[in-house]
C-alpha positions in Angstrom: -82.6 15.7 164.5 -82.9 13.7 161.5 -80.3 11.0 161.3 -79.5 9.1 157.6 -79.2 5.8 158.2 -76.8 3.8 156.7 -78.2 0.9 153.8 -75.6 -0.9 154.0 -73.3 -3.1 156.7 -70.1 -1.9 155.0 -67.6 -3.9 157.1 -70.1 -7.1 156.1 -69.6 -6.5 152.4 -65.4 -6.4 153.3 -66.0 -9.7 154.6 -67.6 -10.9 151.6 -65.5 -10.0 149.1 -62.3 -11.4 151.2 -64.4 -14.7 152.3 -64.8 -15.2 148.3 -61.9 -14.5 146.6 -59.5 -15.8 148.8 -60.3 -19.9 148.4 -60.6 -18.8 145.0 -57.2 -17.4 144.1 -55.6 -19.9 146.6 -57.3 -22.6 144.0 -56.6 -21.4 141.1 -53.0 -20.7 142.1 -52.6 -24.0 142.8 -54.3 -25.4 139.3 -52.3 -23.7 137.4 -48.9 -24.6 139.9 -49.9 -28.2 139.0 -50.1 -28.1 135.2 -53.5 -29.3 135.5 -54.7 -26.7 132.3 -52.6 -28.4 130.2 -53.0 -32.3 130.9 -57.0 -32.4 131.7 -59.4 -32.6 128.8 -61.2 -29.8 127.4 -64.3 -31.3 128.3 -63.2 -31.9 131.5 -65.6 -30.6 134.8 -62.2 -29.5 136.4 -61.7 -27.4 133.5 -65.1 -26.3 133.3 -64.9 -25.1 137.4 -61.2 -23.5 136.2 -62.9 -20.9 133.5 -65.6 -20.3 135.7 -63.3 -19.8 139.0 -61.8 -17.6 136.9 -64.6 -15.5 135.5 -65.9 -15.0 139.3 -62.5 -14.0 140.6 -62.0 -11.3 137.5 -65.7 -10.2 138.3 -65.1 -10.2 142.4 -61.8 -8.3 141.6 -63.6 -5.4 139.5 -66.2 -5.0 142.2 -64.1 -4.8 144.6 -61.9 -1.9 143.0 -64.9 -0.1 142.4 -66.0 -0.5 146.1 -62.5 0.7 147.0 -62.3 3.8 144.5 -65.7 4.7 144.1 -67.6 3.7 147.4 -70.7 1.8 147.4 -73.3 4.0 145.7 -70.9 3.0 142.5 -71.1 -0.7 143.2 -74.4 -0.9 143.4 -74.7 1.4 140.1 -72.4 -1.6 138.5 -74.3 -4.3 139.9 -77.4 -3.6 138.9 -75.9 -3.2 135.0 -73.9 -6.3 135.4 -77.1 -8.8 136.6 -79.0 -8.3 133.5 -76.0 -8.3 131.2 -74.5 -11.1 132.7 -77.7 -13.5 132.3 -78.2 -12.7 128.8 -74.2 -13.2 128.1 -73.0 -16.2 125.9 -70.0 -16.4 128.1 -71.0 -15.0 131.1 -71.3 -16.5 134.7 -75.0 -17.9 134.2 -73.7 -19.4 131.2 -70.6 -20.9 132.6 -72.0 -22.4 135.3 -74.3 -24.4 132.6 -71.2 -25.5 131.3 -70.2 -27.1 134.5 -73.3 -28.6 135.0 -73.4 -30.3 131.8 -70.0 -31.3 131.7 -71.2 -33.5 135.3 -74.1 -34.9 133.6 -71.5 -36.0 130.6 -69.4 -37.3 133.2 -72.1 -39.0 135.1 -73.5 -40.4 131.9 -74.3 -43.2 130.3 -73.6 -45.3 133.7 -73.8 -42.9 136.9 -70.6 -42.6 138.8 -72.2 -41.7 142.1 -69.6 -41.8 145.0 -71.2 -38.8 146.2 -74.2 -37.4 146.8 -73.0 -34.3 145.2 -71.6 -34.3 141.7 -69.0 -32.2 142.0 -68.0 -34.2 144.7 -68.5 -37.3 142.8 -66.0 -36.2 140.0 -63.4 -35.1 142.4 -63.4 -37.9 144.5 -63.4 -40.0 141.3 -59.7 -38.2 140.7 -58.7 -38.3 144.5 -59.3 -42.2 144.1 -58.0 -43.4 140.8 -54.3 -44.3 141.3 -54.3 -43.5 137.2 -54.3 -40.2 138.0 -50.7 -39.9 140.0 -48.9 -42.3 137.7 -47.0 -40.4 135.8 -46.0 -37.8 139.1 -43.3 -38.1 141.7 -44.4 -38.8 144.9 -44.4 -35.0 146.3 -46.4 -34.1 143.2 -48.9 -36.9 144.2 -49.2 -35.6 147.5 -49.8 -32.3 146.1 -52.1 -32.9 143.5 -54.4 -34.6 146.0 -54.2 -32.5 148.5 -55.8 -29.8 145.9 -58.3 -31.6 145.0 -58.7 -32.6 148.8 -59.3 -28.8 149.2 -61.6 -28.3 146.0 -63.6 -30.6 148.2 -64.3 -28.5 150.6 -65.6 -25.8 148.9 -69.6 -25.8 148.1 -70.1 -24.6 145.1 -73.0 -23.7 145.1 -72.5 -21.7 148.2 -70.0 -20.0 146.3 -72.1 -18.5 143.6 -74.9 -18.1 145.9 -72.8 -15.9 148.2 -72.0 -14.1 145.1 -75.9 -13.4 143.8 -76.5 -12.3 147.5 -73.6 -9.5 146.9 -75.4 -8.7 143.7 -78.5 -8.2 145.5 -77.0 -5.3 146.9 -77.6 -3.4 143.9 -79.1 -5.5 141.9 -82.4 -5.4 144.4 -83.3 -8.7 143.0 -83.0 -12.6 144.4 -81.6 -15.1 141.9 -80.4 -18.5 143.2 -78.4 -20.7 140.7 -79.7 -23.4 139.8 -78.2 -26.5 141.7 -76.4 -29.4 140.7 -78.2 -31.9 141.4 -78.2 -34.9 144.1 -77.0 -38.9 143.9 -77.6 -41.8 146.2 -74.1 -43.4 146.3 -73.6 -47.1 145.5 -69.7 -48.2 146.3 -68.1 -51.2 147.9 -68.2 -51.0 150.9 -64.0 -50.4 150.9 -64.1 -47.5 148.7 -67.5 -46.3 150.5 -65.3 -45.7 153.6 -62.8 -43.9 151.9 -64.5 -41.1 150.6 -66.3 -40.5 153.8 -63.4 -40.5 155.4 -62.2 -37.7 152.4 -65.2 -35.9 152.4 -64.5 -35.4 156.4 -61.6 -34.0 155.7 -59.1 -36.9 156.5 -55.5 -36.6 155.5 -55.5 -37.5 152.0 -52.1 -39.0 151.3 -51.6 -41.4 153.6 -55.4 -42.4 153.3 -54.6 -43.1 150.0 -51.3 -44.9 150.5 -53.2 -47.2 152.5 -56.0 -48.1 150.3 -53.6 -48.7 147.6 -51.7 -51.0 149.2 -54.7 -53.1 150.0 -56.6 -52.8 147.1 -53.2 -52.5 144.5 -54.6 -49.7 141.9 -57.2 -47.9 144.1 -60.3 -47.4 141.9 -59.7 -50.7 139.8 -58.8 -52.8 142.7 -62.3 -51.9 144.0 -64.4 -53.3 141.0 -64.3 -56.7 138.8 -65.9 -55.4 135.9 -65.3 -52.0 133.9 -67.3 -50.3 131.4 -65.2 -47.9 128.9 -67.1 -44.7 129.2 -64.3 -42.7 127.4 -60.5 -43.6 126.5 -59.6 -42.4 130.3 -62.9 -43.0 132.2 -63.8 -46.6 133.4 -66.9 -47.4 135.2 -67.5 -50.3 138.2 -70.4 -52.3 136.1 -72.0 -55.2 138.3 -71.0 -58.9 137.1 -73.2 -60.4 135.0 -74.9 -63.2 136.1 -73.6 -65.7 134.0 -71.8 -69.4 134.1 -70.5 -72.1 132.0 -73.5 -73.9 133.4 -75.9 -71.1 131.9 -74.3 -72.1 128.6 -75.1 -75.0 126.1 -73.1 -76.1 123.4 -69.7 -74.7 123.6 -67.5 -77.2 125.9 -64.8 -76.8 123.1 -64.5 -73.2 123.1 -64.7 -73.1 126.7 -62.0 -75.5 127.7 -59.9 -73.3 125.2 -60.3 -70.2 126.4 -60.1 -71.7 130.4 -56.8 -73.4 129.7 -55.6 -69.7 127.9 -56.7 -67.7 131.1 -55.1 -70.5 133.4 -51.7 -69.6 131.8 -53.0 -65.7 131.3 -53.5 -65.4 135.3 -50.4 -67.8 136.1 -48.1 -65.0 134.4 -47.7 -67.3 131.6 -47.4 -66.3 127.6 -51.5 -66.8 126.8 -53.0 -65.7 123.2 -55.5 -62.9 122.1 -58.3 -64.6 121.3 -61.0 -63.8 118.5 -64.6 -65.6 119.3 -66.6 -65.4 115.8 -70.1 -66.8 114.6 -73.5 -65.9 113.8 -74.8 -63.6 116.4 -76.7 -64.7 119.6 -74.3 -67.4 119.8 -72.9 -66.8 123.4 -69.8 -65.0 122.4 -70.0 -62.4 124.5 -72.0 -64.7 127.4 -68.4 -67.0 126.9 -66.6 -64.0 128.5 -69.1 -63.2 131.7 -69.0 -66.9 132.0 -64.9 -66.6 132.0 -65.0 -63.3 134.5 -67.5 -65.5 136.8 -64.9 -68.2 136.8 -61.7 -66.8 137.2 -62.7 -62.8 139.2 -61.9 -64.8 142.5 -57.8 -65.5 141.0 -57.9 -61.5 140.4 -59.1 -61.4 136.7 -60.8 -58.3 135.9 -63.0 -57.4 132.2 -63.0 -54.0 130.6 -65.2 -54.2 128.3 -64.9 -51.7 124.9 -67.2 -51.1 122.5 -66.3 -52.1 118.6 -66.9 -49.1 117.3 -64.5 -47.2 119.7 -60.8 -48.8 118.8 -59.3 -45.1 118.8 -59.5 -45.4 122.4 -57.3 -48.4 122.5 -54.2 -46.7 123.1 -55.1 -44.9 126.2 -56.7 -47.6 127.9 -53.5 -49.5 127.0 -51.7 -47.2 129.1 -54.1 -46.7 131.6 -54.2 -50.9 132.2 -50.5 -51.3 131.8 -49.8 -49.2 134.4 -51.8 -51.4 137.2 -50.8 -54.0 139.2 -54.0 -56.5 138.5 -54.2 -58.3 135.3 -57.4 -57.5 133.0 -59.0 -59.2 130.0 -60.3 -56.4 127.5 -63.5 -57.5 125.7 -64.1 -55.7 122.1 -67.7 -56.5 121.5 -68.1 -56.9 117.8 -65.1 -55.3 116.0 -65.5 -54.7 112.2 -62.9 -52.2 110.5 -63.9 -50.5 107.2 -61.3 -48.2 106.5 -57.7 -49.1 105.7 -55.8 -46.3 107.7 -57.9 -47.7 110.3 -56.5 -51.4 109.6 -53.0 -50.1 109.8 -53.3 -48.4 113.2 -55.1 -51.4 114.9 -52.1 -53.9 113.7 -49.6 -51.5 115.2 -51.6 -50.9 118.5 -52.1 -54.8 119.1 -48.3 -55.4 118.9 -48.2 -53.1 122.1 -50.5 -54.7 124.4 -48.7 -55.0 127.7 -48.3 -57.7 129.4 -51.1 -57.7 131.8 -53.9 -57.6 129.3 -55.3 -59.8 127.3 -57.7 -59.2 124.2 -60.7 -60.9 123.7 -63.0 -60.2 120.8 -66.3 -60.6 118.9 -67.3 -60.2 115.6 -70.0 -62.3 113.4 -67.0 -62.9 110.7 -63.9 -64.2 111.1 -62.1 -61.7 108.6 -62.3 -58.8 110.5 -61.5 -55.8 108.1 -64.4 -55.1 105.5 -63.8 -57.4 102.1 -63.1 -56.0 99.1 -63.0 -57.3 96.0 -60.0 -58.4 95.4 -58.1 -60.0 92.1 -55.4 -61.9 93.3 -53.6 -62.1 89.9 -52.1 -58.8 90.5 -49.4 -58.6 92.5 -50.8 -55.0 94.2 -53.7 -56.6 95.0 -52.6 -60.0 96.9 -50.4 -57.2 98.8 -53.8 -55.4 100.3 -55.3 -59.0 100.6 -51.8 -59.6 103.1 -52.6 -56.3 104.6 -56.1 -57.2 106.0 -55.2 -60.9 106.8 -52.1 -59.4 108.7 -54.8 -58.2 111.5 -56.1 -61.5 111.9 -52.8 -63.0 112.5 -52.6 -60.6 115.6 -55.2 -62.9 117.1 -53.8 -66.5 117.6 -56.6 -68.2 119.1 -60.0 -68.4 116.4 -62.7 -69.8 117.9 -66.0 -69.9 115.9 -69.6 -70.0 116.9 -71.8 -71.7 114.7 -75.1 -71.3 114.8 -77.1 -74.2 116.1 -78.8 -76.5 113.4 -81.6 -79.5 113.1 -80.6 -81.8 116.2 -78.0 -79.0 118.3 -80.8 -76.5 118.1 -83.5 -79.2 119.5 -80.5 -79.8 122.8 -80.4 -76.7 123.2 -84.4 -76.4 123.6 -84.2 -79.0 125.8 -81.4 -77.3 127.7 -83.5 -73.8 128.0 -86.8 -76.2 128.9 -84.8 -77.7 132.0 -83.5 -74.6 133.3 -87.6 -73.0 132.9 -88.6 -75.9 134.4 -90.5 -76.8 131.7 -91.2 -80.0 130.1 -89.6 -80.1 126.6 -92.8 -81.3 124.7 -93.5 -81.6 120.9 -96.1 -79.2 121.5 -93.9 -76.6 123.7 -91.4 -77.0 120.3 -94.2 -76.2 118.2 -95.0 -73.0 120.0 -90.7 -71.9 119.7 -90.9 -72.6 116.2 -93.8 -70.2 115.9 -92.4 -68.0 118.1 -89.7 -67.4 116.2 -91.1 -67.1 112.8 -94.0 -64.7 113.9 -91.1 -62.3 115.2 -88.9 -62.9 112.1 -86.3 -64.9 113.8 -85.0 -65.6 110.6 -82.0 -68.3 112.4 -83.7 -69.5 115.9 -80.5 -69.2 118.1 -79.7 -69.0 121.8 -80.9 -65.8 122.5 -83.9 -66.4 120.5 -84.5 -69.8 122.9 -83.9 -66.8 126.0 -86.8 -64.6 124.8 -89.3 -67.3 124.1 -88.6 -68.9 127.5 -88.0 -65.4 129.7 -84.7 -66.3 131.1 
């Protein structure tokens, strides 16, 4: 008696349709409960993970009603359509899940936030962390939003949409693994290394949180010294730079002004945005490492922005304003060009809050771009006001000036000492030399760094 037996475990494929789409409505649910659609950036990876969450639930949910009103000869039929479709889709699954993986590598980039070995993990623990990221919520809302992304943690990815392939395969009769995310060695202090173990192992988020705070004031910036801007709402831990007042040669006056305006700065005391101008490779910028180096055991931490990204000013002001810890926030050579750009950066540095203080560099000391100007007409001296209005904003000028004839030989003789060196008239000879054959066109400190390695 011939017996047909049965291709498929049908009971199995149940299972596999309820194991997948219950976490995933049960997430999604709870995104959407949050208002998390509306507040993260497009270009956020918990966006990206929503629209694709939501592309394999739709997809789960019309194989499924085909399995339940057709049986599973249908299914299969559909599957086998849907794999080759599907991959050759602009929007599709295959597609999607690109998305997400080049939405981590933006978010990892240009400085890797590795707190995971996992990406995805990475970027939510990164959320779970960052005390910026409840500030605006009640206390219950806190609780809930981490516990979501507590339970986003918990769910592999990758397992996901490789439990979905292998329900493809059904039909499909073909094997295609995603391709995977990718792997990090994580680098943390040791404080914020323990908690997100302890996360990852599926301790109580709340009250691990609560705790950390406490002891480390605004979670992910109590845990660092120094901060990279990465974006308007993404900082990164940066190592301190190796860097003191004794590295430095040449600047005692700008540097007992700027210590005695941090004294009063970290004291809680009314201190004054600073602008540090000169010729470039003048230890402007080396003046503030110096400054963190000094004054990170008191509590001071550096953010440091890049010139060319004031529009991000705002954001960071908010994000700052809100912690407990007080912050110096480096602009590393400002220039404006455009007037509507002049006009917003007066009005955003009458809002600095109180627990940040502006440094900045810039190789002039008028900061907007000049314009020829004919101060006999009364229009003009009023756009002349105009740009000289931003200067004001800074009360404390300090210039730079490049070093010449005798300060340039001290401060040969300064980088000879430190490379143990004897500071010969031959060795002086061979700078000079130095910095003509590489068109050092004004020998300065940096130039004195290269020609001596340090």
């Amino acid at each position: 008696m011939n017996r047909k037996t049965p291709l498929f475990d049908q009971a199995a494929v149940d299972d596999l349709f309820a194991g997948l789409l219950a976490p995933l409505g049960a997430s999604l649910d709870e995104y959407h409960r949050l208002g998390l659609g509306s507040s993260l950036d497009p270009a956020s990876p918990l966006r990206q993970w929503a629209d694709l969450a939501r592309t394999w639930e739709q997809e789960l949910l019309v194989q499924w009603k085909i399995r339940q009103d057709q049986g599973m000869e249908a299914l299969t039929s559909y599957q086998r359509r849907w794999l080759h479709q599907n991959l050759r889709a602009e929007n599709g699954v295959f597609a999607q899940w690109a998305g997400l993986q080049q939405a981590l590598a933006r978010w990892h980039q240009p400085v890797g936030r590795a707190w995971a070995a996992q990406p995805w993990q990475s970027c939510l623990l990164w959320h779970l962390v960052d005390a910026a990221s409840y500030q605006a919520l009640s206390p219950q809302a806190g609780q809930a939003l981490a516990a979501f992304l507590q339970s986003l943690l918990a769910q592999d990815l990758e397992h996901q949409f490789t439990s979905l392939l292998n329900l493809v395969e059904l039909g499909a009769q073909r094997r295609l693994d995603p391709p995977v995310l990718g792997q990090f060695s994580p680098s943390l202090p040791p404080a914020l290394a323990d908690l997100c173990q302890t996360l990852l192992a599926g301790g109580e988020a709340w009250p691990l949180l609560q705790t950390y705070w406490q002891a480390h004031a605004s979670g992910f910036l109590g845990a660092g010294q120094r901060f990279l801007a990465l974006t308007k709402t993404h900082l990164q831990i940066a190592p301190l730079a190796n860097i003191s007042f004794a590295d430095l040669q040449g600047i005692d006056e700008q540097a007992t002004t700027l210590r005695q305006n941090l004294t009063r700065f970290i004291c809680g005391k009314p201190a004054r945005h600073c602008l540090l101008w000169g010729d470039r490779g003048t230890g402007k910028t080396s003046t503030v490492h110096a400054l963190l180096q000094e004054f990170a055991p008191q509590g001071l931490k550096l953010v440091e922005l890049e010139g060319s990204r004031l529009a991000w000013l705002p954001a960071l002001f908010a994000r700052l304003g809100a912690a407990r810890e007080r912050f110096v926030l480096l602009v590393d050579e400002i220039q404006l060009t455009e007037e509507p750009e002049l006009a917003r950066m007066k009005t955003w540095l009458d809002r600095v809050p109180p627990n940040l203080l502006l440094l900045a560099t810039s190789n002039k000391k008028d900061l907007a771009a000049p314009a020829t100007l004919e101060q006999l007409y009364p229009w003009q001296r009023q756009l002349l006001d105009a740009q000289r209005a931003l200067d004001d904003r800074f009360a404390l000028k300090l210039h730079y000036p490049l070093p010449q004839f005798d300060s340039l030989k001290d401060l040969f003789r300064f980088f000879a000492q430190r490379a143990q060196q004897e500071p010969t008239e031959q060795l002086w000879l061979s700078f000079c030399q130095f910095a003509l054959l590489h068109d050092h066109d004004h020998p300065n400190g940096r130039t004195l760094a290269q020609f001596f390695g340090v």
